[in-house]
C-alpha positions as CSV (number, residue, x, y, z in Angstrom):
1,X,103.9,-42.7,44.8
2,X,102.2,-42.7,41.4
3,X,102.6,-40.2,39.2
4,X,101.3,-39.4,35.4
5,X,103.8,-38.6,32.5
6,X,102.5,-36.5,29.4
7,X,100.4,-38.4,26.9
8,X,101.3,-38.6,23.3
9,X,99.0,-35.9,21.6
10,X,97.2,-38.9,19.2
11,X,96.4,-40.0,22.3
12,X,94.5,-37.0,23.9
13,X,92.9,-36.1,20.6
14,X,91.4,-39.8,20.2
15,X,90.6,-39.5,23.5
16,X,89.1,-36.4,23.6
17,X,86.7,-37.4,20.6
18,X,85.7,-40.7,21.7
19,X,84.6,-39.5,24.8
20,X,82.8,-36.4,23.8
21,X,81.4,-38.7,20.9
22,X,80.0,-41.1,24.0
23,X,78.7,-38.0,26.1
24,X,76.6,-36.6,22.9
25,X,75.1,-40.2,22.2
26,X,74.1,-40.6,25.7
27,X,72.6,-37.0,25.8
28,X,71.0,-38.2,22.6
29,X,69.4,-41.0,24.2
30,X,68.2,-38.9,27.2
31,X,66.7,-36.7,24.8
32,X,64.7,-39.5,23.1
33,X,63.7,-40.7,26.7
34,X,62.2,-37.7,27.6
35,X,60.3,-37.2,23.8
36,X,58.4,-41.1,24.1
37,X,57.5,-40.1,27.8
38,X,56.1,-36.8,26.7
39,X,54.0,-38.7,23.6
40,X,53.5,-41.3,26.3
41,X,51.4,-38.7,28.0
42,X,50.2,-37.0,25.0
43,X,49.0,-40.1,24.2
44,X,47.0,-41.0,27.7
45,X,45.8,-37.2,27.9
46,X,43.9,-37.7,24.0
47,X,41.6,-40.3,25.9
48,X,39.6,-37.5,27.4
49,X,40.5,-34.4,25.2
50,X,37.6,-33.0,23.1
51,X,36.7,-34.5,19.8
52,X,38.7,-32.3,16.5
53,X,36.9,-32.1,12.8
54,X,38.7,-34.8,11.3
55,X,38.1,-33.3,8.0
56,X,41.0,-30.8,9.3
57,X,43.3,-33.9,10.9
58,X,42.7,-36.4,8.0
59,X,45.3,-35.8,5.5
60,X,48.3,-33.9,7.8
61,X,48.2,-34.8,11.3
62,X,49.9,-33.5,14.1
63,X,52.9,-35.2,14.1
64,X,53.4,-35.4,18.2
65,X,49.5,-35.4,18.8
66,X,46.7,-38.1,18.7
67,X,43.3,-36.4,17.9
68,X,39.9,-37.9,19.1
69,X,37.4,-37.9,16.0
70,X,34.0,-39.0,15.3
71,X,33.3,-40.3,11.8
72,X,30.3,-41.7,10.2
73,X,30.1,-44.2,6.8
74,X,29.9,-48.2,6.5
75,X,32.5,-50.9,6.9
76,X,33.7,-53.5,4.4
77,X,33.0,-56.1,6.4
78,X,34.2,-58.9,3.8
79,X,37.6,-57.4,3.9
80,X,39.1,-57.8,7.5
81,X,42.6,-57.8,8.3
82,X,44.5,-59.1,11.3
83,X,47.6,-58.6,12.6
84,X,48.7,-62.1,14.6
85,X,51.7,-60.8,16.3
86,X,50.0,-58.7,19.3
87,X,50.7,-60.5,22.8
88,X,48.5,-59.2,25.2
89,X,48.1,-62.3,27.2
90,X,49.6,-66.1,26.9
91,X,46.9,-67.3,24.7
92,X,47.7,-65.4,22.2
93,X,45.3,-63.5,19.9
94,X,44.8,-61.4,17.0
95,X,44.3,-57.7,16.6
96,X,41.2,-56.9,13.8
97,X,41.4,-54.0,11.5
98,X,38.9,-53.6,8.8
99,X,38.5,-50.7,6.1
100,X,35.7,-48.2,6.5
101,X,34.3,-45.5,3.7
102,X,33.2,-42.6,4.6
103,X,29.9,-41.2,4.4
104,X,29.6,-39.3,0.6
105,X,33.5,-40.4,0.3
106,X,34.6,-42.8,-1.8
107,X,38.5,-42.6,-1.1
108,X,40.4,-43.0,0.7
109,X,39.7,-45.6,3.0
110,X,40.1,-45.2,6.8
111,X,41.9,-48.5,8.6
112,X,39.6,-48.6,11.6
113,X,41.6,-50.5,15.0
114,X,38.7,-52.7,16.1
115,X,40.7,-53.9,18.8
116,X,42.7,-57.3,20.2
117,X,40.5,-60.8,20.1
118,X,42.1,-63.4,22.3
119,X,43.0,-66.6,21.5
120,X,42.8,-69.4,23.1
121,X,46.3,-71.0,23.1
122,X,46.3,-72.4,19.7
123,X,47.2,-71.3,16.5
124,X,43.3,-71.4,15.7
125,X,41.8,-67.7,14.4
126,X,39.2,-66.7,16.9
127,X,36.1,-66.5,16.0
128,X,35.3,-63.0,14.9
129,X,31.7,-61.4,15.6
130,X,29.8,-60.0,12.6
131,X,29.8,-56.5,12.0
132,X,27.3,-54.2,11.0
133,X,26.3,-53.7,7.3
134,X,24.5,-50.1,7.3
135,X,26.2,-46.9,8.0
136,X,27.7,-46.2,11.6
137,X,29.1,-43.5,13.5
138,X,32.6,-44.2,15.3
139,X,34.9,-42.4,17.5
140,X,38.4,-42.7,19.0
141,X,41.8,-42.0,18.3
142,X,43.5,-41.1,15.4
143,X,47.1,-42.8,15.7
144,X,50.0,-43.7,13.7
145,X,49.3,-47.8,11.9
146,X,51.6,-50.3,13.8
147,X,55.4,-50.2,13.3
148,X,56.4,-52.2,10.6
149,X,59.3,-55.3,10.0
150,X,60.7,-57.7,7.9
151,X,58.8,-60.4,6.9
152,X,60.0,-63.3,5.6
153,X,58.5,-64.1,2.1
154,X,57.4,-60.4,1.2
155,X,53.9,-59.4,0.9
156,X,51.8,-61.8,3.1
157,X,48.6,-60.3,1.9
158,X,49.4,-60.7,-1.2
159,X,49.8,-64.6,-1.5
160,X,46.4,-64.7,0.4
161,X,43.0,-65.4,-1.7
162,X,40.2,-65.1,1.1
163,X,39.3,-63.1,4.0
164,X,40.5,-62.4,7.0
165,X,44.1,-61.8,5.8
166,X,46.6,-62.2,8.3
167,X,50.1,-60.9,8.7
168,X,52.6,-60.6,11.6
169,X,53.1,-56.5,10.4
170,X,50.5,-54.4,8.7
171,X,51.6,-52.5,5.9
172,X,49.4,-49.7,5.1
173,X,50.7,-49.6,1.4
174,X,50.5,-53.2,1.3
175,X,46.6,-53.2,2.9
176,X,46.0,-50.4,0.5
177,X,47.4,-52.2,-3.1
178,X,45.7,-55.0,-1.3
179,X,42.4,-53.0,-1.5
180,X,43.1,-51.2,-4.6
181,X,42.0,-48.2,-3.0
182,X,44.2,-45.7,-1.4
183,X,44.8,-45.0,2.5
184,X,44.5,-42.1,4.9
185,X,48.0,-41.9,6.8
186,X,46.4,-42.9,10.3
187,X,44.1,-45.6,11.5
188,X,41.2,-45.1,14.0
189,X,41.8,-46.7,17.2
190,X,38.4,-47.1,18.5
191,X,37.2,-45.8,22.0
192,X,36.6,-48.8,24.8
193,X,33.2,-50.7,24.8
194,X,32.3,-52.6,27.7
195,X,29.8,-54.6,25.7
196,X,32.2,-55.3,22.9
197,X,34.1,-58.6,22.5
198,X,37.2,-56.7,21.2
199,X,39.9,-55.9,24.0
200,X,41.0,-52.2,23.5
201,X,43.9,-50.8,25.6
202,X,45.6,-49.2,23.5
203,X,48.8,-47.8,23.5
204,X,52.1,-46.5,21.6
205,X,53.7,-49.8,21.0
206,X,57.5,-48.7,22.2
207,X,58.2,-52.2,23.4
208,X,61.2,-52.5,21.6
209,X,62.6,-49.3,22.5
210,X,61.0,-48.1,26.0
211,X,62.1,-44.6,27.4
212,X,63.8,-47.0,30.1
213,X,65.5,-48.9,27.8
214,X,66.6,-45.3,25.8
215,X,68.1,-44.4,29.5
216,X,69.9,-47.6,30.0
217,X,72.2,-46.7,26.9
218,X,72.3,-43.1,27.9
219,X,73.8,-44.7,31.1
220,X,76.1,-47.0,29.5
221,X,77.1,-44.4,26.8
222,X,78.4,-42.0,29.5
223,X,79.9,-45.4,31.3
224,X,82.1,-45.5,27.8
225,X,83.2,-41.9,28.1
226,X,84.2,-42.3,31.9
227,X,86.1,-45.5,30.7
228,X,88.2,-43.7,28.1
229,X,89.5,-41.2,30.5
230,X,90.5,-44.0,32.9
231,X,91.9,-45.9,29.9
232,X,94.3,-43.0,29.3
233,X,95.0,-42.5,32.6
234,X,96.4,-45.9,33.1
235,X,97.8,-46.2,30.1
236,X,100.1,-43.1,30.9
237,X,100.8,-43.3,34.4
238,X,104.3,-44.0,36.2
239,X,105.2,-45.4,39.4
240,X,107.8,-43.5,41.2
241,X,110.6,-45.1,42.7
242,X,111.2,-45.2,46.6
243,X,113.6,-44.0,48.1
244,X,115.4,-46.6,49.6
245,X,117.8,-46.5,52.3
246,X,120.5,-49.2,53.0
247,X,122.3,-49.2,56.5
248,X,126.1,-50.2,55.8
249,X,128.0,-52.9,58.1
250,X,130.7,-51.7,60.5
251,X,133.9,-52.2,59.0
């Protein structure tokens, strides 16, 4: 029969803390689950939602929302970025951002999304359509720029003389001392087109931390907790011995 003896009280306090220390980090990660799955749907939801003032959502905007806005000025079409790290399908591709200027505004500059351009398997920059010169009215999304990473060798757009510019991150402060001009906060992820070139599904990019992936540690993190407590267990258990009964010889 297996019975327990008393742990050493070092042991049940480091225990005890490791284990509620695992159970708060996977609750944690259940909780950060839940929040990308609610902007997920925030997010889908602003497709079809009714168009805000972005005079009101320009400068400070809602930090879990993604308002749809109309805006009217001119491009700069001799100053377009792209970001060459989106893989949308094997060939490869670039996404295109290029600065617009508001109507009667002269800063800051909105980052408008044009949309992913693919490739066609080669390290070759597609060949981007012109855009127009005059003034134009625009309307989709107002998001958060892409998430940002190291690059090796600093400022990309900085050691770059012509246009496009391409990086594998976009760096709003770095577009902007790029520009010379300063930035709104957001960038305007343009509405889809079926007669534009420009492939634009767009979505938050949480592929390197999904809300499946976030519940995957929460899961493992409780896993930990569970293990501790067995850990101790074994650690601190004792066998009983059997009762053993030996039949003496006839004398």
């Amino acid at each position: 029969m297996i019975g327990f003896r008393r742990p050493p009280w070092w042991a049940l306090l480091l225990t005890a803390a490791g284990a509620l220390l695992f159970v708060r980090l996977g609750i944690w990660q259940l909780h950060r689950a839940d929040f990308k799955d609610a902007l997920l749907r925030r997010y889908a939801a602003s497709a079809s939602a009714p168009r805000q003032d972005f005079a009101k959502v320009a400068e400070t905007p809602p930090v879990d929302g993604f308002p749809r806005v109309q805006v009217s000025g001119r491009y700069l079409v001799e100053r377009l970025y792209l970001l060459d790290n989106p893989q949308h399908d094997e060939r490869g591709g670039v996404e295109v951002f290029v600065p617009f200027v508001l109507r009667d505004q002269l800063q800051p500059v909105l980052l408008v999304d044009l949309g992913f351009l693919p490739g066609n398997g080669t390290a070759q920059v597609p060949q981007l359509p012109p855009l127009p010169s005059g003034d134009v009215s625009l309307q989709g999304l107002y998001v958060p720029p892409p998430p940002l990473g190291f690059e090796m060798g600093g400022d990309a757009l900085a050691r770059q003389t012509q246009w496009p510019k391409s990086s594998i991150f976009l760096d709003p402060a770095a577009v902007a001392h790029d520009l010379g001009r300063p930035l709104y906060p957001r960038v305007l992820a343009l509405d889809a087109d079926p007669a534009s070139i420009y492939v634009r599904v767009h979505t938050l990019d949480f592929s390197s931390m999904p809300p499946a992936r976030h519940r995957a540690y929460a899961f493992q993190w409780f896993s930990f907790a569970i293990a501790a407590v067995v850990i101790l267990l074994v650690l601190n258990r004792r066998r009983k011995p059997r009762e053993s009964h030996f039949q003496n010889d006839p004398e």
